[in-house]
ROZA-631926 format. One line per 8 residues: their letters; for each residue x, y, z of C-alpha. Coordinates in steps of 0.2 Angstrom, whole numbers, plus 5000, padded with zeros to 4 digits. Layout:
! residues N
A> X:Y:Z  ...
***
This chain:
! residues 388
XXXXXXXX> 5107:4546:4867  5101:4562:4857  5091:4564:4873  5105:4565:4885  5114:4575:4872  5099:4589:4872  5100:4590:4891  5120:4592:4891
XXXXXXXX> 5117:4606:4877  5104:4613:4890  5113:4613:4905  5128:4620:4893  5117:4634:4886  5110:4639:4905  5127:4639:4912  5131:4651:4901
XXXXXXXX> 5115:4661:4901  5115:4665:4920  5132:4675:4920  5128:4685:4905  5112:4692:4914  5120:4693:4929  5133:4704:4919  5120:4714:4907
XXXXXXXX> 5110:4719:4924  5127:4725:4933  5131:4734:4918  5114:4742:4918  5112:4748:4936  5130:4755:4934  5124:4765:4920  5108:4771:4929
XXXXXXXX> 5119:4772:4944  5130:4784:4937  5118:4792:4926  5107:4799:4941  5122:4802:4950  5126:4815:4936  5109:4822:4936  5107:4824:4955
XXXXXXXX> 5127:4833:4952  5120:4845:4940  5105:4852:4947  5113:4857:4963  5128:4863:4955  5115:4873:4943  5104:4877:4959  5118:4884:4970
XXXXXXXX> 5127:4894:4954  5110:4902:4950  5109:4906:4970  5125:4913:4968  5120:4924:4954  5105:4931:4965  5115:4936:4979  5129:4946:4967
XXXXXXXX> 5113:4955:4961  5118:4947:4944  5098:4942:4940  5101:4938:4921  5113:4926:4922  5103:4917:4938  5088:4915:4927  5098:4907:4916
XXXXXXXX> 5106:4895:4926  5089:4892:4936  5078:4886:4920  5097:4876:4917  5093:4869:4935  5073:4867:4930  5078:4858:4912  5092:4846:4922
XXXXXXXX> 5076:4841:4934  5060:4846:4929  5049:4839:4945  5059:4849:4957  5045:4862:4964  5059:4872:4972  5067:4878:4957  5052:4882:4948
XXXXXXXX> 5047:4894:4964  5064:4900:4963  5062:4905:4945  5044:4911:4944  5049:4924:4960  5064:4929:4949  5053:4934:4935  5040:4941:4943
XXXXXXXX> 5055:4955:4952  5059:4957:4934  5043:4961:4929  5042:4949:4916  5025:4944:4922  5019:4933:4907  5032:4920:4912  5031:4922:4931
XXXXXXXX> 5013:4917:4926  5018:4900:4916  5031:4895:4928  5017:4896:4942  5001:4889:4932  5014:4873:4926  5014:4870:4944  4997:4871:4948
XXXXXXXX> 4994:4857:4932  5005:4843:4942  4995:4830:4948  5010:4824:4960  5010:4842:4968  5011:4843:4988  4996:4851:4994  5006:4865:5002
XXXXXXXX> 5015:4866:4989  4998:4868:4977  4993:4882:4991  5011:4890:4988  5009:4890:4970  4990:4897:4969  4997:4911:4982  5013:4917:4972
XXXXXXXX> 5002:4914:4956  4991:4926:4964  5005:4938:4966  5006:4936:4950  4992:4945:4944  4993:4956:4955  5008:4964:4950  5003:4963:4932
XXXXXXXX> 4988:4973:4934  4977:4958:4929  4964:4964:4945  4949:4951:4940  4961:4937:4940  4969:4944:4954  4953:4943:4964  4947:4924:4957
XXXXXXXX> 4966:4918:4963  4965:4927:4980  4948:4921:4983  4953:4901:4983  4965:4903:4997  4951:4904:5007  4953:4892:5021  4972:4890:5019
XXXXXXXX> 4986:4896:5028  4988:4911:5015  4970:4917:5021  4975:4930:5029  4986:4938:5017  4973:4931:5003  4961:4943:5012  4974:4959:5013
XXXXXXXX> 4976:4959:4997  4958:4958:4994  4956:4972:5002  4966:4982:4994  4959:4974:4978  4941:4982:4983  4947:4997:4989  4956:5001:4971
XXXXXXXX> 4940:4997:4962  4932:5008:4975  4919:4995:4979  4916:4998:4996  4902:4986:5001  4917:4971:4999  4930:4979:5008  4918:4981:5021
XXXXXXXX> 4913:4964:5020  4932:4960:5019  4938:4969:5031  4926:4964:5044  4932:4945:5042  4950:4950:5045  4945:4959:5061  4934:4943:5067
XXXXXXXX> 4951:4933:5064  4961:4944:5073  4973:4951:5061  4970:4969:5070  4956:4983:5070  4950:4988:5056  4934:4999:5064  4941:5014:5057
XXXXXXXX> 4943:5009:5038  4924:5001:5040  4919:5017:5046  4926:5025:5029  4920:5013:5020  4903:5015:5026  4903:5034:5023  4911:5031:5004
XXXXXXXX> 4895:5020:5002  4884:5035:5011  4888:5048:4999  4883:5036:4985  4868:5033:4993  4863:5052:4992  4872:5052:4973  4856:5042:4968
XXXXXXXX> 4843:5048:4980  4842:5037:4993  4841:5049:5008  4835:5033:5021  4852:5024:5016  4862:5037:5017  4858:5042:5035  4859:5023:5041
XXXXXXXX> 4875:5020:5032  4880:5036:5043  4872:5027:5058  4883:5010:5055  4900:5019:5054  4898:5029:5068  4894:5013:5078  4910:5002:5068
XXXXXXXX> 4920:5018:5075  4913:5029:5088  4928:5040:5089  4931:5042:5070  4931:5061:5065  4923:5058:5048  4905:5052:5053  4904:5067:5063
XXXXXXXX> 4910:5076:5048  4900:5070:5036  4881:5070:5046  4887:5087:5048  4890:5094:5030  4876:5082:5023  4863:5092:5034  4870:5109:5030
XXXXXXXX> 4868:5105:5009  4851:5100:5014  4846:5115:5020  4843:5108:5039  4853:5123:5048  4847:5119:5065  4852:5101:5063  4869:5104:5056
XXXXXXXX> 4873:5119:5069  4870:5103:5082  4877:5092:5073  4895:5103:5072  4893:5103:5089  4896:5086:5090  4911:5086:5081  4918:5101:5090
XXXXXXXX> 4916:5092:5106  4921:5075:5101  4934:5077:5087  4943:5094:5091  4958:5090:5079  4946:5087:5064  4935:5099:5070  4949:5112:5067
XXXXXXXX> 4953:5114:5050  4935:5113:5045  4929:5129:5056  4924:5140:5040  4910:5129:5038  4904:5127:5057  4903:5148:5054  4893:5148:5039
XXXXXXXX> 4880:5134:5048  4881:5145:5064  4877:5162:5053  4864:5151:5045  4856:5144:5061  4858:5161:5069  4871:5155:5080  4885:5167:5077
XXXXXXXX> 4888:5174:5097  4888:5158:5102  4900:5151:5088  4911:5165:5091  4909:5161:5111  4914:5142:5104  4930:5145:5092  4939:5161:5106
XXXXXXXX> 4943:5144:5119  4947:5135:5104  4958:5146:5097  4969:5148:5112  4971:5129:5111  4974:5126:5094  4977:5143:5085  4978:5142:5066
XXXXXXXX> 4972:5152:5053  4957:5142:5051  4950:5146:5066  4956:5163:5062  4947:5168:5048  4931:5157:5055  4931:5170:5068  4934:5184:5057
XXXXXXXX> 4919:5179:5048  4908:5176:5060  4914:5196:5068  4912:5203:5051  4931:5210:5049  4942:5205:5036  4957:5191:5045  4970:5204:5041
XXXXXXXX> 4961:5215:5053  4960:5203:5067  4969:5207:5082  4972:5189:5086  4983:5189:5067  5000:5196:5073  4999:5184:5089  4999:5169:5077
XXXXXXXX> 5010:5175:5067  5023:5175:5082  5018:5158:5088  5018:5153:5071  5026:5162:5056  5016:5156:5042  5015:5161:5026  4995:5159:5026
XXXXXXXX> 4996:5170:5039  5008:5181:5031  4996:5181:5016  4982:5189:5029  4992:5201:5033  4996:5204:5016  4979:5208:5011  4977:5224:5024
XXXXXXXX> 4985:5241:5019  5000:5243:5027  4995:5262:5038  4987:5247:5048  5000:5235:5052  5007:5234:5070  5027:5240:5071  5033:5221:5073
XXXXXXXX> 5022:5217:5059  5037:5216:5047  5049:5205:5055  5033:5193:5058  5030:5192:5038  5048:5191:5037  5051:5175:5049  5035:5168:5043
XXXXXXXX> 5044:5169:5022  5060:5164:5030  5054:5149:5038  5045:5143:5022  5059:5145:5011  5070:5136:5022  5065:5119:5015  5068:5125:4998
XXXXXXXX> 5084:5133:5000  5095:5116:4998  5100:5109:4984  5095:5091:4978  5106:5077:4966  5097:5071:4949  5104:5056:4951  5098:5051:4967
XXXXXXXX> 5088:5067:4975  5100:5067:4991  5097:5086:4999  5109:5094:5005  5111:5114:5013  5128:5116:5003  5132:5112:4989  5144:5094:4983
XXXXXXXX> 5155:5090:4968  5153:5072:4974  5136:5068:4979  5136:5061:4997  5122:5048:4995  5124:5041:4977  5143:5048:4975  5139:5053:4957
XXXXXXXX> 5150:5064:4951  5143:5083:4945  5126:5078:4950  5119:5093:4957  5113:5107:4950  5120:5123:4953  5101:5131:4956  5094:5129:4973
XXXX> 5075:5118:4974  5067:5136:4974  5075:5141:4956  5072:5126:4948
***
């Protein structure tokens, strides 16, 4: 009897038991039901108020509601790219820094996303000026698809450390990848390491150095220039008087402007008819006052006294010209010669006849109340850019 009576009391107690649980686990995906409902609500709604923020310039404020967005759902990689960018256009580096290296410490990070992270954290320290960490963050995107823009920025890492044998290295792994040519930065980098090379002594390196960026470049000017004036310090007149040459032949352009110094190797190598026979086609092709005066020197007449100086000073009104001019007594001057220093002042004060907004530094010929470009009002001063 009390064993039939346990059973029923059993039976009873099970009866019972089932819908209870049945209820308390309804009850208990409702809440967690409604609970990540609220939290999927309030990180979009944070997300796209923040978004919002951004695009009415309001940046304050869309931090704010961005690390809202990070705090309502803290595994969500896009927000904290989101916010990490934000800061680092703010300039507030340090936490641009932690925003990215949080990132980096998840263990359920997407690989792509863990490339992303180590790229923008890169950025990071770039834009800090933290150059050495810059360079270790850079460096292990190697073989991922920021590689390319990893080695750019090494690049330009080496080149503002001025350590040339790297951006060499560096840029001749971006050319082999087919990012574009980079023959003729190589070819400066190459010279850059060649006048170190004669800094310490090291005459052989210097010259194969030379050798190397004329072959990475054959029609770069500065090789030509640089063999050039590194034979003429040295003393070698004949070999520098060749070696101009070269560079008149080759690089006429560079060639130009660096005429003085092909005179005084000529004068040197006793070459001055045939420099002089050299620079007079040259002239007429390319007249300046470089090839002037290089010309004057090498006839033994002051520029000012050069027949070719009024001609250039009609073709172009100068004021280095001018200045030649200047330097003669005036019983010498040609009767145009007056007008011709005239237009030559008049053309170089043109530019600085205008006048130019503080707030903004929009030019302008005459002279606003309102500022055309920033539409401050009283923003320009009553001096012209020559008085002030």
């Amino acid at each position: 009897m009390a064993t039939e009576l346990d059973g029923a009391w059993l039976l009873i107690a099970l009866l019972i038991a089932l819908p209870v649980t049945f209820l308390l686990g309804w009850a208990a995906s409702r809440f967690d039901l409604r609970q990540w409902k609220r939290a999927d609500q309030q990180a979009p709604k944070a997300y796209f108020k923040g978004l919002n923020l951004l695009l009415n310039e309001q940046t304050d404020k869309a931090i704010d509601a961005f690390i809202e967005a990070v705090q309502a759902d803290p595994d969500t990689s896009e927000l904290h790219f989101a916010l990490g960018n934000l800061f680092r256009r703010r300039g507030e580096f340090e936490r641009a820094v932690r925003v990215h290296q949080h990132l980096l410490q998840r263990a359920d990070l997407a690989q792509s996303d863990r490339e992303r992270a180590q790229h923008a954290l890169a950025q990071d320290y770039m834009k800090a000026g933290l150059f050495d960490r810059a360079e270790e963050a850079f460096s292990a995107l190697e073989g991922t698809p920021f590689e390319t823009e990893a080695r750019l920025a090494l690049l330009s890492l080496a080149e503002r450390s001025r350590d040339w044998r790297t951006a060499a290295e560096v840029a001749a792994l971006l050319e082999k990848s087919g990012t574009g040519s980079f023959a003729t930065r190589i070819a400066h980098y190459h010279c850059e390491l060649s006048l170190e090379a004669d800094e310490r002594g090291d005459a052989d390196s210097a010259v194969a150095l030379l050798d190397k960026a004329q072959a990475a470049s054959p029609q770069a000017a500065r090789p030509l220039v640089q063999r050039a004036q590194r034979l003429a310090r040295l003393g070698q007149a004949d070999a520098a008087w060749a070696a101009w040459g070269d560079c008149r032949q080759r690089s006429p352009e560079a060639f130009v402007r660096l005429a003085g110094e092909y005179a005084a190797t000529a004068q040197a190598a006793g070459q001055t008819h045939a420099a002089q026979q050299a620079l007079a086609p040259l002239f007429a092709q390319h007249p300046g006052i470089d090839l002037l005066r290089a010309l004057a020197t090498l006839e033994g007449t002051p520029p000012g006294a050069s027949p070719r100086l009024m001609a250039l000073l009609r073709e172009q009104p100068s004021l280095s010209a001018a200045l030649a001019l200047l330097d003669t007594p005036p019983a010498a001057w040609p009767d145009d010669a007056r007008q011709s220093v005239r237009d030559a002042v008049a053309r170089a004060a043109r530019p600085q006849q205008r006048y130019r907004c503080a707030a903004c530094g929009f030019e302008a010929q005459r002279y606003f109340w309102q500022c055309p470009g920033c539409l401050g009002w009283d923003t320009f001063p009553p001096q012209q850019i020559e008085e002030l």
